[in-house]
Biopython code that builds the backbone (N, CA, C, O; Angstrom):
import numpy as np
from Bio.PDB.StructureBuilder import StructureBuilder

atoms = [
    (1, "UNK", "N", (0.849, -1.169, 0.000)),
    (1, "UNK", "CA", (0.000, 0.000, 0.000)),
    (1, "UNK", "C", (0.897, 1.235, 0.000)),
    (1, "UNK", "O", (1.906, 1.443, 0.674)),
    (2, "UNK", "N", (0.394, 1.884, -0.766)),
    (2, "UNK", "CA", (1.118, 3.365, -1.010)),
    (2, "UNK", "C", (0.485, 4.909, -0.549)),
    (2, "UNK", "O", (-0.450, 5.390, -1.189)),
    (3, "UNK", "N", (0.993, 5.513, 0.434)),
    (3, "UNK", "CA", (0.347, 7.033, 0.277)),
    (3, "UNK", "C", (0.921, 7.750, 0.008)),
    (3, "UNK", "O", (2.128, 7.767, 0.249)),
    (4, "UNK", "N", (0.249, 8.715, -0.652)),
    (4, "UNK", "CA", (1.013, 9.881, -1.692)),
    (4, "UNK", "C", (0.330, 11.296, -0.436)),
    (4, "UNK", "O", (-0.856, 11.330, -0.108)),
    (5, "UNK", "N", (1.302, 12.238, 0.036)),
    (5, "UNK", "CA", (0.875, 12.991, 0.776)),
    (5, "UNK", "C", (0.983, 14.265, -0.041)),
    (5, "UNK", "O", (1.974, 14.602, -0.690)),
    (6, "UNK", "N", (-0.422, 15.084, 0.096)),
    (6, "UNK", "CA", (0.049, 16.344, -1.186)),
    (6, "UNK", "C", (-0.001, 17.175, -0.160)),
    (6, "UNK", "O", (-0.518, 16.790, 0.889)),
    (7, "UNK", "N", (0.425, 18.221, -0.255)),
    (7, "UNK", "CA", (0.670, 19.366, 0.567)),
    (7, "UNK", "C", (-0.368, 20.540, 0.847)),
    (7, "UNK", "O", (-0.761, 21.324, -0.017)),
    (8, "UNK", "N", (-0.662, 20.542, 1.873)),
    (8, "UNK", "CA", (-1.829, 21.533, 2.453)),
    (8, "UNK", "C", (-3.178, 20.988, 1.804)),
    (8, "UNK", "O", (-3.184, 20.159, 0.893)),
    (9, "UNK", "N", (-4.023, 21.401, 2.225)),
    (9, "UNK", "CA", (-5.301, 20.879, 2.205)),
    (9, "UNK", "C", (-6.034, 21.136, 0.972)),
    (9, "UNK", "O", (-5.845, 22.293, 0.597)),
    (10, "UNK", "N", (-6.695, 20.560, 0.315)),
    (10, "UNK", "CA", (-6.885, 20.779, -1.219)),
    (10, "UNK", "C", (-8.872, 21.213, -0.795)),
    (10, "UNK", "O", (-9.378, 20.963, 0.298)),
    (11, "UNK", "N", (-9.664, 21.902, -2.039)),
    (11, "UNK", "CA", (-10.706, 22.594, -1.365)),
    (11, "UNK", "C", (-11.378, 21.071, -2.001)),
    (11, "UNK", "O", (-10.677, 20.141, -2.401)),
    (12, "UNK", "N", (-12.611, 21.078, -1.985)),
    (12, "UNK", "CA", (-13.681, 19.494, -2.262)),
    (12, "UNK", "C", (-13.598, 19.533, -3.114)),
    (12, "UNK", "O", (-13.135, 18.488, -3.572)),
    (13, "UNK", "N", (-13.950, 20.784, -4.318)),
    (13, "UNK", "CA", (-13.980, 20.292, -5.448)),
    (13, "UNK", "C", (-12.972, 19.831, -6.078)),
    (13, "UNK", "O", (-13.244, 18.932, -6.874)),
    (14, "UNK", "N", (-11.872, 20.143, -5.997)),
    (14, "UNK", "CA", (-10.264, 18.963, -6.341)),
    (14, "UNK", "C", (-10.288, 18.102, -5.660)),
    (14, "UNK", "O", (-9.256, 17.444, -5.791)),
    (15, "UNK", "N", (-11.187, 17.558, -4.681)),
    (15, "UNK", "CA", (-10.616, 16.664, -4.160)),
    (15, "UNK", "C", (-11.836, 15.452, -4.904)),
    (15, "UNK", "O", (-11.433, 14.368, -5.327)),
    (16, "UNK", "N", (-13.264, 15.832, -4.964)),
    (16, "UNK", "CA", (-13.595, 15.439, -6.011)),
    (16, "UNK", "C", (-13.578, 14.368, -7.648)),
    (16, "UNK", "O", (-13.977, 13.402, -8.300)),
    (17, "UNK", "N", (-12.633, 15.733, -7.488)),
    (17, "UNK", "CA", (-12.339, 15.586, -9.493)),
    (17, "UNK", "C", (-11.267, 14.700, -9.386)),
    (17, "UNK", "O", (-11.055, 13.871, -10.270)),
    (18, "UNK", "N", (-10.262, 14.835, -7.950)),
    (18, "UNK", "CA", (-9.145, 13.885, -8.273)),
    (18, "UNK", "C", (-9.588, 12.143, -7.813)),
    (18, "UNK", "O", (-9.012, 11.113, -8.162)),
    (19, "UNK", "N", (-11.012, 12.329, -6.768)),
    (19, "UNK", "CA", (-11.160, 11.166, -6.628)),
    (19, "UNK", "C", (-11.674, 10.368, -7.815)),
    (19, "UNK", "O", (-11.153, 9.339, -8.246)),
    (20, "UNK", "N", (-12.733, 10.951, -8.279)),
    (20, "UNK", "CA", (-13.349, 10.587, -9.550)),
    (20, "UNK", "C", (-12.057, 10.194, -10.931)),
    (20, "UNK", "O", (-12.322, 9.175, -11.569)),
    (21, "UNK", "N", (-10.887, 10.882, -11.308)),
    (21, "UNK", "CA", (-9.623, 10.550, -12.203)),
    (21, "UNK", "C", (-9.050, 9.531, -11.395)),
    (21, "UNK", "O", (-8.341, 8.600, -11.778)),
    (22, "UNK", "N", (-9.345, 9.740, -10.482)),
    (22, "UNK", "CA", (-8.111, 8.359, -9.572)),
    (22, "UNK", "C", (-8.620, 7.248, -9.737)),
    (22, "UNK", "O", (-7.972, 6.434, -10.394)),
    (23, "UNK", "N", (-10.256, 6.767, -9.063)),
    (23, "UNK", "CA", (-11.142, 6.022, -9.796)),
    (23, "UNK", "C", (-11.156, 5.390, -11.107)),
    (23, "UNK", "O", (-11.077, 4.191, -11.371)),
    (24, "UNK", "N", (-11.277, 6.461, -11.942)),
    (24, "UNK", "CA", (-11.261, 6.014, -13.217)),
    (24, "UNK", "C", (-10.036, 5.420, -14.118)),
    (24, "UNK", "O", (-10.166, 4.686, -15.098)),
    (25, "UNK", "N", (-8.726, 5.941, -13.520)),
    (25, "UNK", "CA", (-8.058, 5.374, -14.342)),
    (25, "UNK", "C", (-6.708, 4.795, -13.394)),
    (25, "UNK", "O", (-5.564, 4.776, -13.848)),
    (26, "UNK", "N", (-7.003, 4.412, -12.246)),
    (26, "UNK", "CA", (-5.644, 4.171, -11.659)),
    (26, "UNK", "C", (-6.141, 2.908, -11.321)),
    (26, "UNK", "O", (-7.358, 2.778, -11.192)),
    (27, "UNK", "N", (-5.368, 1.927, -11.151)),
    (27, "UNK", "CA", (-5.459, 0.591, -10.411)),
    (27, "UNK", "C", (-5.190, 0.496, -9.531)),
    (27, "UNK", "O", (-4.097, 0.927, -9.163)),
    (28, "UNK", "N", (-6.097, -0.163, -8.647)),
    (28, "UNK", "CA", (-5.973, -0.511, -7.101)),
    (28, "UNK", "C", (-5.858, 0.868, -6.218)),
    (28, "UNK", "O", (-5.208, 0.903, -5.173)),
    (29, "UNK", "N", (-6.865, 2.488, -6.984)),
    (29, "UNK", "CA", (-6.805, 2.901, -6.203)),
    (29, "UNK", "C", (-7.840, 3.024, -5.142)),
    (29, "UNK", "O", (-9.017, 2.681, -5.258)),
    (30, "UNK", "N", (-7.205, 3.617, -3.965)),
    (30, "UNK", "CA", (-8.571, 3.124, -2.474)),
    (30, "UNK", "C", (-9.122, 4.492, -2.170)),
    (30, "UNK", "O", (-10.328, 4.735, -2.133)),
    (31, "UNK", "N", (-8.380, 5.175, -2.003)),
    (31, "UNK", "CA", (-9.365, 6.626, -0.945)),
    (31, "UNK", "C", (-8.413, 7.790, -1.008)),
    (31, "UNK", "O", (-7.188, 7.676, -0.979)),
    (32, "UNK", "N", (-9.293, 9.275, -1.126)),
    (32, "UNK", "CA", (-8.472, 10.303, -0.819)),
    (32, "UNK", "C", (-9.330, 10.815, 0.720)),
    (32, "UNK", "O", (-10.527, 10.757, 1.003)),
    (33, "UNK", "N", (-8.328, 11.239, 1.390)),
    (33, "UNK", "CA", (-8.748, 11.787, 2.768)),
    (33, "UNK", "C", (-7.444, 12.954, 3.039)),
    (33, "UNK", "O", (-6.219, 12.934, 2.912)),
    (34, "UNK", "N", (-8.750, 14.217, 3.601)),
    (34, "UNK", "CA", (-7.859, 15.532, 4.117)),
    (34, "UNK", "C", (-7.779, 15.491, 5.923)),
    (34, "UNK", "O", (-8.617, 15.323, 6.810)),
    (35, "UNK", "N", (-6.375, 15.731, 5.888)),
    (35, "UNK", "CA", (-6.202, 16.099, 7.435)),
    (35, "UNK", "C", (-6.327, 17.466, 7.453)),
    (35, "UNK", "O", (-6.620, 17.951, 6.360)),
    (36, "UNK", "N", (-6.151, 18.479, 8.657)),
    (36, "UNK", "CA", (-5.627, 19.776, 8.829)),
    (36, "UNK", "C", (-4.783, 20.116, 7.750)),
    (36, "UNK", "O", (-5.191, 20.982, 6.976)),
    (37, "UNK", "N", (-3.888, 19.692, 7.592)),
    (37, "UNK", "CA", (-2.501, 20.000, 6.840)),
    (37, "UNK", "C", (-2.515, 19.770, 5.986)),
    (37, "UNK", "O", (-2.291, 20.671, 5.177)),
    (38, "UNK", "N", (-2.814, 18.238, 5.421)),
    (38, "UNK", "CA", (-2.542, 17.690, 4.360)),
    (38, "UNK", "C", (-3.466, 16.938, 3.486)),
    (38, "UNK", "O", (-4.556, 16.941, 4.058)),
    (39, "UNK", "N", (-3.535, 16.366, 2.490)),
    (39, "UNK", "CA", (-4.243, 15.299, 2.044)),
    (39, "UNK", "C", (-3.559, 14.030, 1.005)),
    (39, "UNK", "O", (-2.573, 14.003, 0.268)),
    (40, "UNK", "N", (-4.287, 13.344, 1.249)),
    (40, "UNK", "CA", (-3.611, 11.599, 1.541)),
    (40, "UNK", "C", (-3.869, 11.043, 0.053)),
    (40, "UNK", "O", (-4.391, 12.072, -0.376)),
    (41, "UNK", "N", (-3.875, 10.751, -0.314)),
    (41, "UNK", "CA", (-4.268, 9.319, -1.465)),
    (41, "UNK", "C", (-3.377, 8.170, -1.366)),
    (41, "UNK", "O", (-2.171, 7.983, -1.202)),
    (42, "UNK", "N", (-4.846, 7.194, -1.594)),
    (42, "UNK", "CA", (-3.907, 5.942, -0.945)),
    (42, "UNK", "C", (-4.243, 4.732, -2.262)),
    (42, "UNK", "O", (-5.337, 4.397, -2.717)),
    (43, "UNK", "N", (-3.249, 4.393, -2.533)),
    (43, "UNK", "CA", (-3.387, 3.015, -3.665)),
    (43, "UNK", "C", (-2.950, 2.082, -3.667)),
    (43, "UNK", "O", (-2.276, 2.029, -2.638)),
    (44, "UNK", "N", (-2.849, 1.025, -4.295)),
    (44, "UNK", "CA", (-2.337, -0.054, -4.040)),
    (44, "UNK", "C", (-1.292, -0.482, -5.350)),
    (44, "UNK", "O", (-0.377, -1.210, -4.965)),
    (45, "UNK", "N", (-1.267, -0.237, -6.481)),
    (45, "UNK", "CA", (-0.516, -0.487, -7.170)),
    (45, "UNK", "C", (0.200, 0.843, -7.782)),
    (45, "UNK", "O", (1.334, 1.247, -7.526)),
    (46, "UNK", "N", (-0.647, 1.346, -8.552)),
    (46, "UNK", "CA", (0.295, 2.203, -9.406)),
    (46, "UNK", "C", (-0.067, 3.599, -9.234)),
    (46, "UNK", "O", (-0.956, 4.372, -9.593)),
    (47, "UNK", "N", (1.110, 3.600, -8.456)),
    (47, "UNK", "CA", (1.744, 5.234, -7.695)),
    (47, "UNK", "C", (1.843, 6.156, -8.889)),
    (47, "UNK", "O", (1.348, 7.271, -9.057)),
    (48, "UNK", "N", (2.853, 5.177, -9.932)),
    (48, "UNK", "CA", (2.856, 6.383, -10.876)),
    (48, "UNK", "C", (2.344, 7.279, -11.571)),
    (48, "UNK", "O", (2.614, 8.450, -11.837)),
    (49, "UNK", "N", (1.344, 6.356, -11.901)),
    (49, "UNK", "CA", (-0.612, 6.797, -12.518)),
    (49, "UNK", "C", (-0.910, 8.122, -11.513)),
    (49, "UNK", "O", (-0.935, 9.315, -11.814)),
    (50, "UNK", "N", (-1.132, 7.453, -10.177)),
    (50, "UNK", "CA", (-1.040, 8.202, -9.509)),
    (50, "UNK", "C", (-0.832, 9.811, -9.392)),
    (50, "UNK", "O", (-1.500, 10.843, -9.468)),
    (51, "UNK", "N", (0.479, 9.399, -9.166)),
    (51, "UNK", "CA", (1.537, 10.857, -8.917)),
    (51, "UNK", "C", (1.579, 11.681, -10.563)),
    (51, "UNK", "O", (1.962, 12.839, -10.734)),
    (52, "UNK", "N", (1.111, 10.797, -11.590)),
    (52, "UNK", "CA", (1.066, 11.618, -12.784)),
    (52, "UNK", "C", (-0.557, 12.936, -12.536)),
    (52, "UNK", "O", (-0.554, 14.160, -12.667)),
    (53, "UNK", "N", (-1.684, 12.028, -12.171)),
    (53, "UNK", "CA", (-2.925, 12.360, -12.395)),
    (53, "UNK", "C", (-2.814, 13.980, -11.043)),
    (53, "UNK", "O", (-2.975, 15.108, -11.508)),
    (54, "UNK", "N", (-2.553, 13.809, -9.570)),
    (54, "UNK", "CA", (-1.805, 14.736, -9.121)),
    (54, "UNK", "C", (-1.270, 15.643, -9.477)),
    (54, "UNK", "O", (-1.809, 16.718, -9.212)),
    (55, "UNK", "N", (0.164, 15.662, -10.319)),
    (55, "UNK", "CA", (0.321, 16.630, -10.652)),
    (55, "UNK", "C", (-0.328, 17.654, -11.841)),
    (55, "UNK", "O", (-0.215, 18.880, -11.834)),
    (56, "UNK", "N", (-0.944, 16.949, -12.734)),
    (56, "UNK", "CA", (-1.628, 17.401, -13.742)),
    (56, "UNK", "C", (-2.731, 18.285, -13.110)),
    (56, "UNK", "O", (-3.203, 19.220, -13.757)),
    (57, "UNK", "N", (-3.133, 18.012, -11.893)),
    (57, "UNK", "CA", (-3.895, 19.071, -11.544)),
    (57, "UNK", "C", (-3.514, 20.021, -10.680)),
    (57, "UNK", "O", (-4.314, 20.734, -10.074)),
    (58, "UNK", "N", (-1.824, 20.109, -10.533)),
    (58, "UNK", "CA", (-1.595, 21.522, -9.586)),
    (58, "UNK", "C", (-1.210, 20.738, -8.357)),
    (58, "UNK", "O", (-0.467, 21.349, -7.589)),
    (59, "UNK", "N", (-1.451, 19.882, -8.111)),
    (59, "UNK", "CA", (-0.745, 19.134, -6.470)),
    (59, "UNK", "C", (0.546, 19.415, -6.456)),
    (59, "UNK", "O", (1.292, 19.536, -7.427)),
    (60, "UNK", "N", (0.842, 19.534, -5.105)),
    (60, "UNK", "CA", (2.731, 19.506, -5.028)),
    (60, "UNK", "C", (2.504, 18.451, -3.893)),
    (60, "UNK", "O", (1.756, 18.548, -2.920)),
    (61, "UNK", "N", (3.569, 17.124, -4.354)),
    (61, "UNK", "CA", (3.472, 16.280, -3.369)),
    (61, "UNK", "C", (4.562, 16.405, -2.693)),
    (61, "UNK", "O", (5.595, 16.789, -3.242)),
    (62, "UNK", "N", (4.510, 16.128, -1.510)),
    (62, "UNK", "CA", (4.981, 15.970, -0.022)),
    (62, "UNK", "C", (5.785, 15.326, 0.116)),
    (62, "UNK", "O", (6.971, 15.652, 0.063)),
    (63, "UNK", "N", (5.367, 14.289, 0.321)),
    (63, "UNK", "CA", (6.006, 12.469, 0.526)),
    (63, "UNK", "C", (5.246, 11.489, -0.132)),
    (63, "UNK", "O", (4.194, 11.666, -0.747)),
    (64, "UNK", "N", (5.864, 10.434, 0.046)),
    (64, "UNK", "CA", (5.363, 9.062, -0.573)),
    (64, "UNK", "C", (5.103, 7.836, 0.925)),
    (64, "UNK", "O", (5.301, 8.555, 1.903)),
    (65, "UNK", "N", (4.886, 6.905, 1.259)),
    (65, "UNK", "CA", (5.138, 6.289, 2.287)),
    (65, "UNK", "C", (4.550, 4.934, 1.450)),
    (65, "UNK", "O", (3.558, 4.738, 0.748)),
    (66, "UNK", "N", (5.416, 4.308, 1.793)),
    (66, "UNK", "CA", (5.209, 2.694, 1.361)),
    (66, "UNK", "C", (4.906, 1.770, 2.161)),
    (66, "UNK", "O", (5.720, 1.968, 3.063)),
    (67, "UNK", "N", (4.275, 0.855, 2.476)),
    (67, "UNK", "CA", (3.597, 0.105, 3.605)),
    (67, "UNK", "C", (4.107, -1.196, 2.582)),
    (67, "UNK", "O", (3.738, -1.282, 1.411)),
    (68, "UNK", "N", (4.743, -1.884, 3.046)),
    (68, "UNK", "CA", (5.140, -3.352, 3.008)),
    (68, "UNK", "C", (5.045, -4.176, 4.193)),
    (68, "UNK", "O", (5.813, -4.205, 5.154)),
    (69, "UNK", "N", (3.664, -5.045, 3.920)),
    (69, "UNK", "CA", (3.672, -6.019, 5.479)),
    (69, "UNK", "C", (3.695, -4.978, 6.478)),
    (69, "UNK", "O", (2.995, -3.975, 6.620)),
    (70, "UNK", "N", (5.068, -5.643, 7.417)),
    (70, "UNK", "CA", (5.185, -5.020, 8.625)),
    (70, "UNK", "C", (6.314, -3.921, 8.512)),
    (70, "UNK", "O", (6.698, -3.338, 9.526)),
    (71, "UNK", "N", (6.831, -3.652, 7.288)),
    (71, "UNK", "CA", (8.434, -2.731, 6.889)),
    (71, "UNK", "C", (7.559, -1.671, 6.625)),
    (71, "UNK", "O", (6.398, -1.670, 6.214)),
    (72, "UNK", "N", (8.023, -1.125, 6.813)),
    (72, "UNK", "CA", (7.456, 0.358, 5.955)),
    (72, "UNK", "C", (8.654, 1.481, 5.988)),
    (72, "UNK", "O", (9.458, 1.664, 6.902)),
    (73, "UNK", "N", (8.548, 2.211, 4.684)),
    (73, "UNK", "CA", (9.463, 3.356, 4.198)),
    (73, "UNK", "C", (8.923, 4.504, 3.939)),
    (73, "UNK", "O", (7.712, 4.544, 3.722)),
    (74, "UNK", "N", (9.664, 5.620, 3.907)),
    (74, "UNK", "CA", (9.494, 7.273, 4.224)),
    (74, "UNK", "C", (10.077, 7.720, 2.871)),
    (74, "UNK", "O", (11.165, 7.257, 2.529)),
    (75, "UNK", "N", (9.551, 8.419, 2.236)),
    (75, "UNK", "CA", (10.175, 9.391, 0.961)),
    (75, "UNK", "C", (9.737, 11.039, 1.252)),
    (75, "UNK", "O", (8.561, 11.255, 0.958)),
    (76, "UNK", "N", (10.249, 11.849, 1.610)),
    (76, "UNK", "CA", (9.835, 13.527, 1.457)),
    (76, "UNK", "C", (10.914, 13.634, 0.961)),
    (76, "UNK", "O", (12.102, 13.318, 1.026)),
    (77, "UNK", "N", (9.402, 14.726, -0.095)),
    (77, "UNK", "CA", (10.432, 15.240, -1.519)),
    (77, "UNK", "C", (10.950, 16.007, -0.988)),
    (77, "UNK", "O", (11.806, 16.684, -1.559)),
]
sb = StructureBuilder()
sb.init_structure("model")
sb.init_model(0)
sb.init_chain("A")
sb.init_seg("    ")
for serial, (resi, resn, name, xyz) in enumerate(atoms, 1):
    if name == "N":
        sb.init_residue(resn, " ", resi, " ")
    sb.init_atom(name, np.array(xyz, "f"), 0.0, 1.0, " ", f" {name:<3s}", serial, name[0])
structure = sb.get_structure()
């Protein structure tokens, strides 16, 4: 499992439009959710799809975090 953390809080309607593109064309993707700060997207296979569909709409991502089993890894850009 993969989360892509974008930076500062995005308003509904991007968050929306990116759930609906994420949906539609990414595999194995699961959920976008906003904290205070930030907001999350979470997938299961392809990050890259991903992190492409993101930036195409103005996101600046954060970090990445990779969930393997019980390992897990940290990426800030």
């Amino acid at each position: 499992m993969r989360t892509i953390v974008v930076k500062g809080r995005i308003d509904e309607d991007l968050m929306e439009r990116l759930e609906n593109r994420l949906r539609d064309l990414i595999e194995g993707f699961r959920e976008v959710t906003a904290t205070h700060s930030s907001t999350n997207v979470v997938v299961e296979e392809d990050v890259w799809g991903a992190l492409k569909v993101l930036t195409e709409e103005g996101c600046e991502i954060e970090a990445i975090h990779v969930w393997a089993r019980k390992v897990s890894s940290h990426l800030s850009l």
